[in-house]
C-alpha positions as CSV (number, residue, x, y, z in Angstrom):
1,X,-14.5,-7.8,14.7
2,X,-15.1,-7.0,10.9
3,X,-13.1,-5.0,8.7
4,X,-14.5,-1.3,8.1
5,X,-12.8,0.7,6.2
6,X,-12.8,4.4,6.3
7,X,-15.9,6.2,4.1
8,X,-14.9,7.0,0.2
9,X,-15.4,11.0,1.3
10,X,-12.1,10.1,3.8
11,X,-10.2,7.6,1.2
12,X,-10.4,11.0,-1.2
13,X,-9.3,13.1,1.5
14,X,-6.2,10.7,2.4
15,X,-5.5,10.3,-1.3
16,X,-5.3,14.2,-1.5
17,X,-2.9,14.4,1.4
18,X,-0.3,11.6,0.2
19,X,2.7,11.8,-1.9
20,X,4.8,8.5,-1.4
21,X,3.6,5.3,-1.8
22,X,5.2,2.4,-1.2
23,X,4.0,-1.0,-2.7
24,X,5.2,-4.1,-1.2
25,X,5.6,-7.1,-3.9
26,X,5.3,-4.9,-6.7
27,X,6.3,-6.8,-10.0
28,X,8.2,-5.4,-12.9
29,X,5.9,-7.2,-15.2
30,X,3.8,-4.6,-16.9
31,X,1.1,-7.6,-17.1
32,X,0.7,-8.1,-13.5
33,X,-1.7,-6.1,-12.0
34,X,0.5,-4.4,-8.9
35,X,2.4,-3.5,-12.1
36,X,-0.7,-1.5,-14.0
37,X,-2.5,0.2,-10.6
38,X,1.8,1.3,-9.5
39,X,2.2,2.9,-12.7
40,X,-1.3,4.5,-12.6
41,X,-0.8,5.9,-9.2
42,X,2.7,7.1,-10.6
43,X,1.4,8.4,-13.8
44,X,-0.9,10.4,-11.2
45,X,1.6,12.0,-9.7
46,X,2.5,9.9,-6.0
47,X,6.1,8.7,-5.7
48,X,5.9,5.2,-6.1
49,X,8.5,2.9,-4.0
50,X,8.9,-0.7,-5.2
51,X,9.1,-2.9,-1.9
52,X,10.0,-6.6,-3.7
53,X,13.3,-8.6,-2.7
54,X,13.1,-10.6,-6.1
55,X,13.1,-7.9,-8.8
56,X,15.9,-4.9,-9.2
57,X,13.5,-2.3,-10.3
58,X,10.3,-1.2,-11.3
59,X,8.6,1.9,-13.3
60,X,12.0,3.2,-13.4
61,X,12.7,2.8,-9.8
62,X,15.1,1.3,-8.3
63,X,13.3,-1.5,-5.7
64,X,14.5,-2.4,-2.4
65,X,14.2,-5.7,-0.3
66,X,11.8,-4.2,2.9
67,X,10.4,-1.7,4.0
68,X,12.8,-0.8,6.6
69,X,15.2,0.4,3.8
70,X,12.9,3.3,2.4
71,X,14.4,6.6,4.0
72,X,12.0,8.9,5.0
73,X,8.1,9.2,5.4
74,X,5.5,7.0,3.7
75,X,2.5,8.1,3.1
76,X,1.0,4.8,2.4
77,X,1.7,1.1,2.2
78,X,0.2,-0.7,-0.5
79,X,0.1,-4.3,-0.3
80,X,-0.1,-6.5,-3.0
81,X,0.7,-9.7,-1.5
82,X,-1.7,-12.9,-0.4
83,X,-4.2,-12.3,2.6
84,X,-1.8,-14.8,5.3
85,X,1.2,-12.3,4.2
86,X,-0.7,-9.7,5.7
87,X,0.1,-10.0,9.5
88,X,4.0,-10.0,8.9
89,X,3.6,-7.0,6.1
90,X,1.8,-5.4,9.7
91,X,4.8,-5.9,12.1
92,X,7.2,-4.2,9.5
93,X,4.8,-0.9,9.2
94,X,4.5,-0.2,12.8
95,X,8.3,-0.2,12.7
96,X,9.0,2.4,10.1
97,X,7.4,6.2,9.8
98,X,4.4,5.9,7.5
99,X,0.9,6.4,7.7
100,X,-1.8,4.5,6.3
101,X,-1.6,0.5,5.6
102,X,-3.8,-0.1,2.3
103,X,-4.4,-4.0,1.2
104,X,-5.4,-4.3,-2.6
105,X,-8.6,-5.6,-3.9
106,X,-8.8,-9.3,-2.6
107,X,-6.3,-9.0,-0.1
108,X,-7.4,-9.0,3.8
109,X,-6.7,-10.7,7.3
110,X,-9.2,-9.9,10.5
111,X,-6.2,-10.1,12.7
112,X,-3.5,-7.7,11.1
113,X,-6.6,-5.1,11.0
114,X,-7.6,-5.8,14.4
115,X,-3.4,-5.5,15.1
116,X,-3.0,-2.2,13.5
117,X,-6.1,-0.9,14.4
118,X,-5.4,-1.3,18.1
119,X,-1.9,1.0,17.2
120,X,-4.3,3.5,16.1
121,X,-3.4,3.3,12.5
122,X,-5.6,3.9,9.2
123,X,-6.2,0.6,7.8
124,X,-7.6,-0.2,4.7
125,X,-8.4,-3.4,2.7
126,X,-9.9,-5.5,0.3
127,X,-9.9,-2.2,-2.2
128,X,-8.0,-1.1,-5.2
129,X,-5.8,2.2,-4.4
130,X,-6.4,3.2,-8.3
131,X,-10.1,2.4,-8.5
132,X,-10.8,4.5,-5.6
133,X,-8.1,7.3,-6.5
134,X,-10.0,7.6,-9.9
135,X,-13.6,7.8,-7.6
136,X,-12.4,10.8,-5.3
137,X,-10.9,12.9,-7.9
């Protein structure tokens, strides 16, 4: 199985729809790019949620260890964390109430896709949330 994402008509349409986002291994340094696309996403109007057990907060918000701690729905999961982190980032979605799993530019693994896909979950991966954000406007 390969990865296929869903068209950049759809991405647009389930970028219109969200609110929350929350990004797991967001950084607090405004160099690191998690750091620039989170605050461009925020800066756009989304909620952003900083999902990261090693800082206290980012973009003015206060971070928490996993995403089982977030109350409420998620829209979307970004994940900005290497490819072989991807399967475990996977087994914590499907536990909590959000929507779409969305893997940064660079980041993908056949068998978390395959994993969520078989849940019937959006996936998407290997593409930059802000890049396509700024496409569907």
């Amino acid at each position: 199985m390969t990865i296929v994402n869903p068209s950049r008509e759809e991405l647009g349409s389930l970028l219109k729809k969200s609110k929350r986002i929350a990004v797991v291994g967001l950084s607090d340094n405004p160099e690191r790019t998690s750091y620039m696309v989170s605050e461009a996403m925020q800066n756009a109007g989304y909620e952003i949620i900083p999902v990261n057990p090693t800082i206290k907060e980012a973009l003015g918000v206060k971070a928490v260890s996993s995403l089982k701690e977030i109350k409420g729905h998620i829209d979307i999961v970004n994940v900005f964390r290497r490819s072989e982190h991807l399967m475990d980032v996977a087994k914590e979605f499907i536990e909590i109430d959000a929507d779409i799993f969305w893997a940064q530019l660079g980041v993908m693994n056949e068998d978390a896709y395959t994993f969520l896909k078989n849940k019937g979950f959006t996936v998407v991966m290997d593409r930059c949330i802000k890049v396509e954000h700024a496409l569907t406007k």
